[in-house]
OpenMM code with the backbone's topology and positions (N, CA, C; nanometers):
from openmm import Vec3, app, unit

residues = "UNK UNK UNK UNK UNK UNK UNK UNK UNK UNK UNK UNK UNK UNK UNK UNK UNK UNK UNK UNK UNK UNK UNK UNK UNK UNK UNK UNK UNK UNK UNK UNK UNK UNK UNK UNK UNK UNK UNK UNK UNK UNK UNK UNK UNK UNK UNK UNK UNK UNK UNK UNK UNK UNK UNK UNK UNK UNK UNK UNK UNK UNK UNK UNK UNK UNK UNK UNK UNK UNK UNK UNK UNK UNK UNK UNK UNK UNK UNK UNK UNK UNK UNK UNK UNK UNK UNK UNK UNK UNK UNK UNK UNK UNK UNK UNK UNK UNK UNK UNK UNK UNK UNK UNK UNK UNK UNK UNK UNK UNK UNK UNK UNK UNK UNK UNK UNK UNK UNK UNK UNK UNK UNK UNK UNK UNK UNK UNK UNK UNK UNK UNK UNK UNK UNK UNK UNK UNK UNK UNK UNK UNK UNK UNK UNK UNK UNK UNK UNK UNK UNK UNK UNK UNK UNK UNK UNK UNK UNK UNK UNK UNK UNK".split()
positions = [
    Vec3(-4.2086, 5.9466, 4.6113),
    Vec3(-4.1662, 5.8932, 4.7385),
    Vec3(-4.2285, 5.7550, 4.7561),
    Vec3(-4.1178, 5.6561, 4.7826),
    Vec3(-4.1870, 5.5292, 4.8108),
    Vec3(-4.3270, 5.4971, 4.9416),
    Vec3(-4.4071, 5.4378, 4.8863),
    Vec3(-4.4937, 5.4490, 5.0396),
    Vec3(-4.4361, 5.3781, 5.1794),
    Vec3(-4.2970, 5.2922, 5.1860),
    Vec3(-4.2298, 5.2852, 5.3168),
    Vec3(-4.1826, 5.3919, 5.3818),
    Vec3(-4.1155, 5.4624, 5.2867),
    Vec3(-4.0804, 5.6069, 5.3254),
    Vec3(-4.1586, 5.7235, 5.3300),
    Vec3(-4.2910, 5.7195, 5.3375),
    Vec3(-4.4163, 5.7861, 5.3543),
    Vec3(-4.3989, 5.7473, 5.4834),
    Vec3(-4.4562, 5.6254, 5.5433),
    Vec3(-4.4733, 5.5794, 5.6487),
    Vec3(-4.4246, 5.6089, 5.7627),
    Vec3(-4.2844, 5.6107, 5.7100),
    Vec3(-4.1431, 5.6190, 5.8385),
    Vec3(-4.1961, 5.7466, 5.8924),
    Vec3(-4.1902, 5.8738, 5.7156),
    Vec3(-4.2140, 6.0026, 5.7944),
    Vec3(-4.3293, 6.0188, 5.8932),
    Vec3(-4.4237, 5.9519, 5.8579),
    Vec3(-4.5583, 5.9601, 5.8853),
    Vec3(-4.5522, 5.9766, 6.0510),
    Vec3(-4.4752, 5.8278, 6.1026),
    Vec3(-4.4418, 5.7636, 6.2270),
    Vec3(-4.3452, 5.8528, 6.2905),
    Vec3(-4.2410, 5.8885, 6.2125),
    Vec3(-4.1576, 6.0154, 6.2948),
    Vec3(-4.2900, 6.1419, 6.3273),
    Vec3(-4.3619, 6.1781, 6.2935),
    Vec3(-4.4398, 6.3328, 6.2690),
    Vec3(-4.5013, 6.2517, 6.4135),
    Vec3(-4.5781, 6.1287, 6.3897),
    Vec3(-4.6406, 6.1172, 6.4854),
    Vec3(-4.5735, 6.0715, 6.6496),
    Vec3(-4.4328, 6.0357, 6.6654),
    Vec3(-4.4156, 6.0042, 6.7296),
    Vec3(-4.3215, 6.1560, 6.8222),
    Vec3(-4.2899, 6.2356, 6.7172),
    Vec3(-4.2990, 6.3682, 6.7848),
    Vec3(-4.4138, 6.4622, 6.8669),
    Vec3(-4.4916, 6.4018, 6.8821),
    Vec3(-4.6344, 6.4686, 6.9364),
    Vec3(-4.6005, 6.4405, 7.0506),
    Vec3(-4.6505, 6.5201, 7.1599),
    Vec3(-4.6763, 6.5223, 7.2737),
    Vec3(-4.7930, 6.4882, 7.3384),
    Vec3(-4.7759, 6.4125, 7.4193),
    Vec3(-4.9457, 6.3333, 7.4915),
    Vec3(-5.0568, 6.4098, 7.4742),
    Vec3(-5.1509, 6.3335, 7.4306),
    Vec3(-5.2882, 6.4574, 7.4756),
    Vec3(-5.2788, 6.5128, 7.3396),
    Vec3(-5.1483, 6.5087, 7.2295),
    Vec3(-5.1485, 6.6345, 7.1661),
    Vec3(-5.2628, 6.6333, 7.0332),
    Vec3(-5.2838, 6.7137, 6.9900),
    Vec3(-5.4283, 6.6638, 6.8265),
    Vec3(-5.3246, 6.6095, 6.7491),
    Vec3(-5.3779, 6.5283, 6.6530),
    Vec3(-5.2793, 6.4558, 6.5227),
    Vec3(-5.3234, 6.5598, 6.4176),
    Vec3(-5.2157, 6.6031, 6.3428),
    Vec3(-5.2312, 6.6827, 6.2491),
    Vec3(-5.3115, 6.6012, 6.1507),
    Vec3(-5.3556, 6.7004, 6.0378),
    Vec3(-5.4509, 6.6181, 5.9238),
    Vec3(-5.3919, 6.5729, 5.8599),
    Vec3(-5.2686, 6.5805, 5.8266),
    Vec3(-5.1544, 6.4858, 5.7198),
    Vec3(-5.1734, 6.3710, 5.7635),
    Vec3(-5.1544, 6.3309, 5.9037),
    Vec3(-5.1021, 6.2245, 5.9909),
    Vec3(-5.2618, 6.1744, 6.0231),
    Vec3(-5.3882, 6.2083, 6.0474),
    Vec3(-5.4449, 6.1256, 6.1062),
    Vec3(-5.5444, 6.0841, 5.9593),
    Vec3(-5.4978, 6.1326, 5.7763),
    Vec3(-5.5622, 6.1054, 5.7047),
    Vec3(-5.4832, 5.9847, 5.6550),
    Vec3(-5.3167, 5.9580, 5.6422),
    Vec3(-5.2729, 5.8737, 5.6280),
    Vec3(-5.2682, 5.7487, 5.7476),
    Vec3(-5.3021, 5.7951, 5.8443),
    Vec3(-5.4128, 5.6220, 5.9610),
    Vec3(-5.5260, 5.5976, 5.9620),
    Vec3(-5.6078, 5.6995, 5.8401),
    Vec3(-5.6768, 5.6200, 5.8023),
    Vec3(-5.6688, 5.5567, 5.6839),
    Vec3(-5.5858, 5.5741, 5.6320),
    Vec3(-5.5661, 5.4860, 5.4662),
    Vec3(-5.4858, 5.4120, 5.5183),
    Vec3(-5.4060, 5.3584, 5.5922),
    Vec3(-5.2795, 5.2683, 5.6276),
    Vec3(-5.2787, 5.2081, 5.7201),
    Vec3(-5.3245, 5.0696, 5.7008),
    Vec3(-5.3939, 4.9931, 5.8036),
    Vec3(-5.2289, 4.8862, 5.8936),
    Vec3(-5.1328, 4.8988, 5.8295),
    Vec3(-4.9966, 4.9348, 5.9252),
    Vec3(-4.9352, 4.9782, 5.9694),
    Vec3(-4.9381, 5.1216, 5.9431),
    Vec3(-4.9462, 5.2480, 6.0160),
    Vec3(-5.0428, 5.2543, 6.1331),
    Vec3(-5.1369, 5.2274, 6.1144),
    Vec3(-5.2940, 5.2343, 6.2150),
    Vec3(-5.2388, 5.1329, 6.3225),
    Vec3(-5.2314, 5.0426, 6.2913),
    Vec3(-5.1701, 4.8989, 6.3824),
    Vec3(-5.0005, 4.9457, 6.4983),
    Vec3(-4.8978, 4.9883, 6.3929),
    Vec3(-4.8341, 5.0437, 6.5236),
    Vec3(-4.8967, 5.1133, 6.5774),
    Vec3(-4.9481, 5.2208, 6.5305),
    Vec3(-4.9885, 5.3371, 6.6406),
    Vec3(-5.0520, 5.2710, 6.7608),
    Vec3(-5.1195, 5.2171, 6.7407),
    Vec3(-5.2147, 5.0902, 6.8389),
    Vec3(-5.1645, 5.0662, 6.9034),
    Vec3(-5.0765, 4.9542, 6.8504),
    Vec3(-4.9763, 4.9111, 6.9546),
    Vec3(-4.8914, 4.9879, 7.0370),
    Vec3(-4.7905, 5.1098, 7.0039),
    Vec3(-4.7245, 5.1861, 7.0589),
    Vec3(-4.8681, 5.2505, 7.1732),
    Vec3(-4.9626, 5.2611, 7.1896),
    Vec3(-5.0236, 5.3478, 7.2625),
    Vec3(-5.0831, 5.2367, 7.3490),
    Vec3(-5.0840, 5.0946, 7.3124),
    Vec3(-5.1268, 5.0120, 7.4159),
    Vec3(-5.0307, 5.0009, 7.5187),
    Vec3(-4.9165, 4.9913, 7.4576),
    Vec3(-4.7453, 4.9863, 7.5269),
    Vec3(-4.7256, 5.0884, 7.6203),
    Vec3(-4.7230, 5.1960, 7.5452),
    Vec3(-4.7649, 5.3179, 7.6722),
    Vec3(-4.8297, 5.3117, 7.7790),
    Vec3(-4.9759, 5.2313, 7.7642),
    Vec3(-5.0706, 5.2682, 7.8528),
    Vec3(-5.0179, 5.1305, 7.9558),
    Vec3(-4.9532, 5.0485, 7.8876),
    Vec3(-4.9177, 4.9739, 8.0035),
    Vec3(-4.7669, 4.9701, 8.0866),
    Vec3(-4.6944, 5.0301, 8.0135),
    Vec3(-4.5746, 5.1129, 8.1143),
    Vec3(-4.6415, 5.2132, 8.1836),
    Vec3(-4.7256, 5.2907, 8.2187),
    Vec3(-4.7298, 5.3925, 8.2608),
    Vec3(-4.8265, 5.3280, 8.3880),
    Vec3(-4.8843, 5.2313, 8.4304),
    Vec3(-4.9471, 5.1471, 8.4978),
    Vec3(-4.8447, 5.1145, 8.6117),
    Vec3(-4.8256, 5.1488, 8.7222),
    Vec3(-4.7765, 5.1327, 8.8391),
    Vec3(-4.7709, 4.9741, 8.8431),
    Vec3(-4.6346, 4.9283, 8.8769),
    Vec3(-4.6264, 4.7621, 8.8798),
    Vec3(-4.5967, 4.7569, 9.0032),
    Vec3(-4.6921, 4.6655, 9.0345),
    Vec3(-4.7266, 4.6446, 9.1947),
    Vec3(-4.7621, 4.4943, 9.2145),
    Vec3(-4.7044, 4.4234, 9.3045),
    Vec3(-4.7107, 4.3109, 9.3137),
    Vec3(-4.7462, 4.2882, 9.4653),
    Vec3(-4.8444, 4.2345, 9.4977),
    Vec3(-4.8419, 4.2598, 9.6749),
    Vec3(-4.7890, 4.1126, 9.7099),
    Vec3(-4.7285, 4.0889, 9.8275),
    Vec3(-4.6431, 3.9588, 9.8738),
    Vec3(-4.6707, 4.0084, 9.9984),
    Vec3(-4.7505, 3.8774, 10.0709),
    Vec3(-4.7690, 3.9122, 10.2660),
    Vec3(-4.6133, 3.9475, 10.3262),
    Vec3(-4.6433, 3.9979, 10.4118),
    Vec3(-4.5155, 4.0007, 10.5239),
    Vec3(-4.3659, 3.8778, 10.5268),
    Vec3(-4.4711, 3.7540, 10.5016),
    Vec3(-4.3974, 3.6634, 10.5544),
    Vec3(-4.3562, 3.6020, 10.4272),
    Vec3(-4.3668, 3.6481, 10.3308),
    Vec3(-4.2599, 3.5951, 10.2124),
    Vec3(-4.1098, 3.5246, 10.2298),
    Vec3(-4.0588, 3.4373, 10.1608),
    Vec3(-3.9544, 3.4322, 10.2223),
    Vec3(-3.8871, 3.4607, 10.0949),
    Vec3(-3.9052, 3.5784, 9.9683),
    Vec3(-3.7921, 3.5839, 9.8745),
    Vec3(-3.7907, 3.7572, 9.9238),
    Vec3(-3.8979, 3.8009, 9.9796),
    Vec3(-3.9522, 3.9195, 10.0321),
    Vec3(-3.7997, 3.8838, 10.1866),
    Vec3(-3.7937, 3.8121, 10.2078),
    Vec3(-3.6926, 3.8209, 10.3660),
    Vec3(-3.5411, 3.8057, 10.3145),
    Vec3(-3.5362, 3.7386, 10.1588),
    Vec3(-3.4246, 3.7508, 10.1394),
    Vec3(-3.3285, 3.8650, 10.0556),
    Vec3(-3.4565, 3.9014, 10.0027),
    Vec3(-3.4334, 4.0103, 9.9463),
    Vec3(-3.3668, 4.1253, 10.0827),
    Vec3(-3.4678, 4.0773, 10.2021),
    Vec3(-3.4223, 4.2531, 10.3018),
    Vec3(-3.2929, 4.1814, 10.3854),
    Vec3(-3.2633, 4.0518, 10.3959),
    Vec3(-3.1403, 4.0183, 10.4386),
    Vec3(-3.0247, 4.0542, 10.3527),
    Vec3(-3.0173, 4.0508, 10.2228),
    Vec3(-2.9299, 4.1243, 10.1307),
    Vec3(-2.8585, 4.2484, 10.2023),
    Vec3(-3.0062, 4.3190, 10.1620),
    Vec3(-3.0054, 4.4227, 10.2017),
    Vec3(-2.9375, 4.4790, 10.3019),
    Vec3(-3.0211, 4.4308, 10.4352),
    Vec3(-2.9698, 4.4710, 10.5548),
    Vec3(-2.9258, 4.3345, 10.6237),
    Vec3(-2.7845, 4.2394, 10.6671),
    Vec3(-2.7524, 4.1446, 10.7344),
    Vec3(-2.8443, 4.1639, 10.8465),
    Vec3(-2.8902, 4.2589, 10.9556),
    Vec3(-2.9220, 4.2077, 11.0403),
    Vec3(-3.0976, 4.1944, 11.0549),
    Vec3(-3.1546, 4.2190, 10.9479),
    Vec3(-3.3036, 4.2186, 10.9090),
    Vec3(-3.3613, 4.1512, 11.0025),
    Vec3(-3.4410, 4.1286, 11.0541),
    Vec3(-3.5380, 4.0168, 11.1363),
    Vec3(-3.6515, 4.0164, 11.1160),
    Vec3(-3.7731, 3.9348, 11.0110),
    Vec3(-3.8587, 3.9716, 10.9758),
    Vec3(-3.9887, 3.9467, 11.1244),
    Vec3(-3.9109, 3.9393, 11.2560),
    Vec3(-4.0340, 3.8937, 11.3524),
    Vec3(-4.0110, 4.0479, 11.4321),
    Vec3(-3.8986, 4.1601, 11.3888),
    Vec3(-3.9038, 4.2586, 11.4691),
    Vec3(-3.9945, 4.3649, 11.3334),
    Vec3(-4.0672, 4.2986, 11.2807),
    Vec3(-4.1198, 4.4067, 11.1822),
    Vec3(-4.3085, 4.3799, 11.2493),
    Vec3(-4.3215, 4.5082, 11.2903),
    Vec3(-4.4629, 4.4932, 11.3480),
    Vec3(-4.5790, 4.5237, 11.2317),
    Vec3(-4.7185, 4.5017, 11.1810),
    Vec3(-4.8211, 4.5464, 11.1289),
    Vec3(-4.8435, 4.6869, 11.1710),
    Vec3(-4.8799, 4.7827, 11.1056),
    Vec3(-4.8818, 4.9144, 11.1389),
    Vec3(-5.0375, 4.9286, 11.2094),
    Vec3(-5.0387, 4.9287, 11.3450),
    Vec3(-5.2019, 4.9469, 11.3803),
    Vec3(-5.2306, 5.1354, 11.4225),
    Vec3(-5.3201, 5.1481, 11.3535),
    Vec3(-5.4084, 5.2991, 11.3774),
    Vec3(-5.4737, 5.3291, 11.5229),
    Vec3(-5.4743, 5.1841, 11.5599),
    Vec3(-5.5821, 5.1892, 11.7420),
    Vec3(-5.5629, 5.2567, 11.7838),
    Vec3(-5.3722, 5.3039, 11.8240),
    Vec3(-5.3550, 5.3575, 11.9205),
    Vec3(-5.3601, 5.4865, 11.8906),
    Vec3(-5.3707, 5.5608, 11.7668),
    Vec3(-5.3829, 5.6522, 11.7112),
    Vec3(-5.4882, 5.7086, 11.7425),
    Vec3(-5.5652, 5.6315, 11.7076),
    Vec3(-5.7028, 5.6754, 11.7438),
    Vec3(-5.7529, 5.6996, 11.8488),
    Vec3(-5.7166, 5.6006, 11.9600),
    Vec3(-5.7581, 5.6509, 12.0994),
    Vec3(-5.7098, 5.7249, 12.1460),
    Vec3(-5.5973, 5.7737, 12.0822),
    Vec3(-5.5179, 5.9252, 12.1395),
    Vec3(-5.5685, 6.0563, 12.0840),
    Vec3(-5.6426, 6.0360, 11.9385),
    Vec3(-5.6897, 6.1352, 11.9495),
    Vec3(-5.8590, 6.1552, 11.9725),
    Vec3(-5.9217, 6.0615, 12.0232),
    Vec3(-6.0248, 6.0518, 12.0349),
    Vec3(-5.9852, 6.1103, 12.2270),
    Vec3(-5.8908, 6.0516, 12.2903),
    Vec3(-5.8902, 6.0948, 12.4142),
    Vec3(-5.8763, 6.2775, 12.4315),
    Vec3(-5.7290, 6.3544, 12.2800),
    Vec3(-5.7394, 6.4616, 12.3021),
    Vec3(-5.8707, 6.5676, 12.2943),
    Vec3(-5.9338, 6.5091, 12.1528),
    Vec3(-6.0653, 6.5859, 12.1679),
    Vec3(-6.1679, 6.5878, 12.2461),
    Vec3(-6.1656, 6.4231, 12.3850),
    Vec3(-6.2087, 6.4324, 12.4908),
    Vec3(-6.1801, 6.5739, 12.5850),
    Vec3(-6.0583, 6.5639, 12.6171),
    Vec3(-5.9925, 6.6731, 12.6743),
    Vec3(-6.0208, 6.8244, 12.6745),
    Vec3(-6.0174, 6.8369, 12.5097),
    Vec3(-6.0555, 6.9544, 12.4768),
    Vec3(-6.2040, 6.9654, 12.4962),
    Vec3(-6.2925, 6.8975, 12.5019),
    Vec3(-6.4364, 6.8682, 12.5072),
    Vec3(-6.4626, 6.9256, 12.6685),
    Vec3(-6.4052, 6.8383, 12.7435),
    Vec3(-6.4037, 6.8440, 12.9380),
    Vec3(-6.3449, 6.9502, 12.9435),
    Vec3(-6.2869, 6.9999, 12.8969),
    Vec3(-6.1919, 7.1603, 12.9336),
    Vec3(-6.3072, 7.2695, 12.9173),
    Vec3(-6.3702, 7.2265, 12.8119),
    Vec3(-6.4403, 7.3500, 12.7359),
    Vec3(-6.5999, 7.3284, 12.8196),
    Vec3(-6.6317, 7.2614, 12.8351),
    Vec3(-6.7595, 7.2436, 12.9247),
    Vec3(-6.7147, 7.2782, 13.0728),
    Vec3(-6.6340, 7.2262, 13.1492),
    Vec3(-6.6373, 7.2341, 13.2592),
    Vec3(-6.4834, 7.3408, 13.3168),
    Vec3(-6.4607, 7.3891, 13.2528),
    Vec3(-6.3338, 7.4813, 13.2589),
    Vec3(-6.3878, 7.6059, 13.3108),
    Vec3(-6.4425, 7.6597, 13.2137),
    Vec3(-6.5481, 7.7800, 13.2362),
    Vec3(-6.6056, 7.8026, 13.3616),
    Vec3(-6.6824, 7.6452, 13.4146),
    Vec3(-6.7345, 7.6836, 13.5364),
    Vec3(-6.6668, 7.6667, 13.6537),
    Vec3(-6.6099, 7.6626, 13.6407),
    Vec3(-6.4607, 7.6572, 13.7427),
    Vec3(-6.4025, 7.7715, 13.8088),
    Vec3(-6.4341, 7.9027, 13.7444),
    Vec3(-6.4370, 7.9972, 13.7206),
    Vec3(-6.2559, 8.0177, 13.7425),
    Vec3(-6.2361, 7.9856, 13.6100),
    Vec3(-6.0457, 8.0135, 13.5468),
    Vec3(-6.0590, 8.1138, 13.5296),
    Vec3(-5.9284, 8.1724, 13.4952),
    Vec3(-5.8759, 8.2749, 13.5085),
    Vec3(-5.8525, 8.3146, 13.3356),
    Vec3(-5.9360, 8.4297, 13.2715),
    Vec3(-5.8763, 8.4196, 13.1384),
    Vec3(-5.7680, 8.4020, 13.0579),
    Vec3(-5.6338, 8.4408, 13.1683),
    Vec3(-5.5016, 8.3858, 13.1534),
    Vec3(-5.4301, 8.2630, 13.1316),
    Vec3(-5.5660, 8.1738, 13.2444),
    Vec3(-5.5206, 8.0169, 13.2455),
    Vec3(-5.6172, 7.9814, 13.1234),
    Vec3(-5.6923, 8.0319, 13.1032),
    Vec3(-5.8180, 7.9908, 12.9894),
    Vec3(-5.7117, 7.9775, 12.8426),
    Vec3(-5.6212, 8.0969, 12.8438),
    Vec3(-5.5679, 8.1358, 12.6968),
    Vec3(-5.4838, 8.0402, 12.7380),
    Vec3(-5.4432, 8.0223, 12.8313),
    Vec3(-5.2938, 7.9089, 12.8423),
    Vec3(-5.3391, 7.7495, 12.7889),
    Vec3(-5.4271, 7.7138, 12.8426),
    Vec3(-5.4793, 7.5880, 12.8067),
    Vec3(-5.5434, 7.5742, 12.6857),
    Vec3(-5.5723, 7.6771, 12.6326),
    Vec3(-5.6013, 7.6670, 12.4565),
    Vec3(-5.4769, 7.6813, 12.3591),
    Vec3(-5.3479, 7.7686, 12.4295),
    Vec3(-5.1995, 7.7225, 12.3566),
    Vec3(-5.1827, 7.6189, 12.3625),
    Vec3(-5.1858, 7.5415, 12.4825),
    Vec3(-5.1489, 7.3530, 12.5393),
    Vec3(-5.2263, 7.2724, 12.4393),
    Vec3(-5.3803, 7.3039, 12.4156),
    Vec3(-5.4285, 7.2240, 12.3632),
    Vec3(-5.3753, 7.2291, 12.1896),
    Vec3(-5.3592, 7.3719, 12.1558),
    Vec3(-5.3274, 7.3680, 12.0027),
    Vec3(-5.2051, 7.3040, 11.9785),
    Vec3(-5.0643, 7.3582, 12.0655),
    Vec3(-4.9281, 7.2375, 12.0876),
    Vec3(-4.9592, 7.0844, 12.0602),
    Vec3(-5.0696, 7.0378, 12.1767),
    Vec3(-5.0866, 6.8987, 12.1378),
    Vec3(-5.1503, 6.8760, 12.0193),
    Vec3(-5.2562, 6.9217, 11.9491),
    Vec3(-5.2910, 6.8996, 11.8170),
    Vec3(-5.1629, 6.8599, 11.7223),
    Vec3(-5.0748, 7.0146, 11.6970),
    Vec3(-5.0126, 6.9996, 11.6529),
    Vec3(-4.9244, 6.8942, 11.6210),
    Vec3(-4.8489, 6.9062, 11.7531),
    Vec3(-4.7962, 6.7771, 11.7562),
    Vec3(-4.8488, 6.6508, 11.7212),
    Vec3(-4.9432, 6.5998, 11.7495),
    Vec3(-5.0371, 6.5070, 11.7399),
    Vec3(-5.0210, 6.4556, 11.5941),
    Vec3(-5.0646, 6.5432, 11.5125),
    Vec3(-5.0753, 6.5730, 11.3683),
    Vec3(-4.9371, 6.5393, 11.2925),
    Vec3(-4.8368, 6.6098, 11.3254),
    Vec3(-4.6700, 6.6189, 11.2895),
    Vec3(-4.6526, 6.4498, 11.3182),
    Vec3(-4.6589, 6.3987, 11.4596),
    Vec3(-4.6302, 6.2899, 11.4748),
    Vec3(-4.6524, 6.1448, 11.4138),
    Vec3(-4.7992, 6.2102, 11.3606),
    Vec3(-4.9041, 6.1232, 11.2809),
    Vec3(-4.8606, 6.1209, 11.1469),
    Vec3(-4.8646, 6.2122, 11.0968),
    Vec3(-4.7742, 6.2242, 10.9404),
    Vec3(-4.6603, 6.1716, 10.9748),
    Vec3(-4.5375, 6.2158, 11.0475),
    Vec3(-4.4130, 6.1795, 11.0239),
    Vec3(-4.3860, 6.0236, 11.0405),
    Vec3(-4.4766, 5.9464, 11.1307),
    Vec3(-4.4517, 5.7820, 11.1715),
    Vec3(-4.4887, 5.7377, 11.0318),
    Vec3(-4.5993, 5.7890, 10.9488),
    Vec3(-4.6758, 5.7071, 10.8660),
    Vec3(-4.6627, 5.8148, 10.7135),
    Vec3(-4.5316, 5.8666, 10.6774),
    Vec3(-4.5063, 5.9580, 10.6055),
    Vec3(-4.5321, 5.8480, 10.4378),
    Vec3(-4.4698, 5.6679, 10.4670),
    Vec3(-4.4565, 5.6166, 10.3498),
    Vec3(-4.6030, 5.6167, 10.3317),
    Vec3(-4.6343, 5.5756, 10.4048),
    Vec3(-4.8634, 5.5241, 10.3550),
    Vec3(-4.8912, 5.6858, 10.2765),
    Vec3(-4.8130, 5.8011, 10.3273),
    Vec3(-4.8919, 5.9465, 10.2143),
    Vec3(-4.8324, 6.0014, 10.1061),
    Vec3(-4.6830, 5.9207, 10.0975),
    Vec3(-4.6301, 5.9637, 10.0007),
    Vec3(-4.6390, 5.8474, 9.8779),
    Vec3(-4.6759, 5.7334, 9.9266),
    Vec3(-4.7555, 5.6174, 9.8456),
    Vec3(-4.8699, 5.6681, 9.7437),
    Vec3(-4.9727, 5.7495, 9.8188),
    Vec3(-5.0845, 5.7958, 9.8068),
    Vec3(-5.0701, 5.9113, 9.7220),
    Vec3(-4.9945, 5.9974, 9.7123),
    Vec3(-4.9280, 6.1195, 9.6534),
    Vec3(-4.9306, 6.1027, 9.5553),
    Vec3(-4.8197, 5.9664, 9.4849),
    Vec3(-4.8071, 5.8944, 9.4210),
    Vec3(-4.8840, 5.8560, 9.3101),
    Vec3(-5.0329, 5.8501, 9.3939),
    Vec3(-5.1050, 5.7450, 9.3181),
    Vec3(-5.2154, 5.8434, 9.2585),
    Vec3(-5.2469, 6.0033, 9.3188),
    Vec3(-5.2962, 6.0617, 9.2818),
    Vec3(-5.2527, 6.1440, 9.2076),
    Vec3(-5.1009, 6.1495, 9.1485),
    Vec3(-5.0003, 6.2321, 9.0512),
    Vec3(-5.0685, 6.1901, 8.9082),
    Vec3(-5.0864, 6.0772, 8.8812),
    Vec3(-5.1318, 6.0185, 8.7870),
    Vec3(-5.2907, 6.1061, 8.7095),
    Vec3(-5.3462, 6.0907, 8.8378),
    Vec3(-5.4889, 6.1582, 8.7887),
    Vec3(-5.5188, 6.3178, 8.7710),
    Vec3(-5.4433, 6.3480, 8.8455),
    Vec3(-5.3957, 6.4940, 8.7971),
    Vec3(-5.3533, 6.5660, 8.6918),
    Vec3(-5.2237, 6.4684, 8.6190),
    Vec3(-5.2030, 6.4950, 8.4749),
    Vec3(-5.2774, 6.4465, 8.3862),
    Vec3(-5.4392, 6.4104, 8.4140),
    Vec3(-5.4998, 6.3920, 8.2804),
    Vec3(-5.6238, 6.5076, 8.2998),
    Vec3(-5.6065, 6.5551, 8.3909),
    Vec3(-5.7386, 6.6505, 8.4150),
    Vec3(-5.7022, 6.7901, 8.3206),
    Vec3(-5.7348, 6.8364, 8.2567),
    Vec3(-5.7537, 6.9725, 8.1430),
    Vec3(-5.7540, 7.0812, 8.2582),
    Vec3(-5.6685, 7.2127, 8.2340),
    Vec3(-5.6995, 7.2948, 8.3356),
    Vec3(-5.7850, 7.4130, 8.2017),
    Vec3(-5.8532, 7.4885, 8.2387),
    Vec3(-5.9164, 7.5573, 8.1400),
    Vec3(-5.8320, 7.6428, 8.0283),
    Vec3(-5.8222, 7.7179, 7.9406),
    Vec3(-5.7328, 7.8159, 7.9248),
    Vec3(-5.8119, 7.9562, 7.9577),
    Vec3(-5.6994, 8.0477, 7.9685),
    Vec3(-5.6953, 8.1972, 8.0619),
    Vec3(-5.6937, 8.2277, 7.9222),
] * unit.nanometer
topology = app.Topology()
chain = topology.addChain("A")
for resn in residues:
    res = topology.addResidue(resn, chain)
    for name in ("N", "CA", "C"):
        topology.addAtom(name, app.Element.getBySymbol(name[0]), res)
């Protein structure tokens, strides 16, 4: 067998492997005798590692190939009705509910409520959590599914044990 046609096979065997997978001893004794063999492999696995690299380019708000791009898109785009996403108000809403729940729970009691109204205002308060929560995810669903995203990656390199 010619040694090009060693090679080819060599490169087919290896390019049938699956990520992560061991190189058989045929295949990882001929990369080490075959220093062009050794070199694609290299390369093909640098190539990999840089397709698999999230391409991300950040461009402020006020881009203007970023405005023409969303005028394409959408004719009636307006890049001055697009607001910065602020958390403030988020926050003081739920910093006010756990106020609430705080003043309820200290001074409710001595009020002397009714265990009926007691259980009622701990449904009210769990409703508003809830909600709270639902509302919070659903406004800001792209920022967690971004994030999802970004932790999919690190997940498929972690080993789970074998059973």
């Amino acid at each position: 067998m010619k040694n090009t046609e060693k090679c080819e096979k060599i490169m087919d065997e290896f390019l049938m492997l699956d990520k992560k997978q061991a190189l058989p001893v045929s295949v990882c004794l001929h990369l080490l005798a075959c220093k062009e063999c050794r070199t694609r492999v290299r390369l093909m696995t640098m190539a990999e590692k840089k397709l698999a690299e999230p391409m991300y380019v950040p461009l402020p708000l006020s881009d203007e190939k970023l405005a023409a791009i969303m005028k394409k898109v959408d004719p009636d785009f307006c890049i001055d009705t697009v607001c910065p996403v602020s958390f403030s108000k988020w926050i003081i809403a739920g910093i006010g509910l756990i106020l609430a729940i705080v003043f309820y729970a200290l001074f409710g009691f001595n009020a002397g409520g009714s265990s009926g109204l007691t259980l009622l205002m701990y449904v009210f308060f769990g409703v508003c959590i809830t909600l709270y929560c639902s509302m919070f995810i659903g406004s800001n669903l792209d920022f967690f599914v971004k994030n999802i995203d970004a932790i999919k990656p690190l997940a498929a390199h972690q080993t789970t044990p074998a059973v």
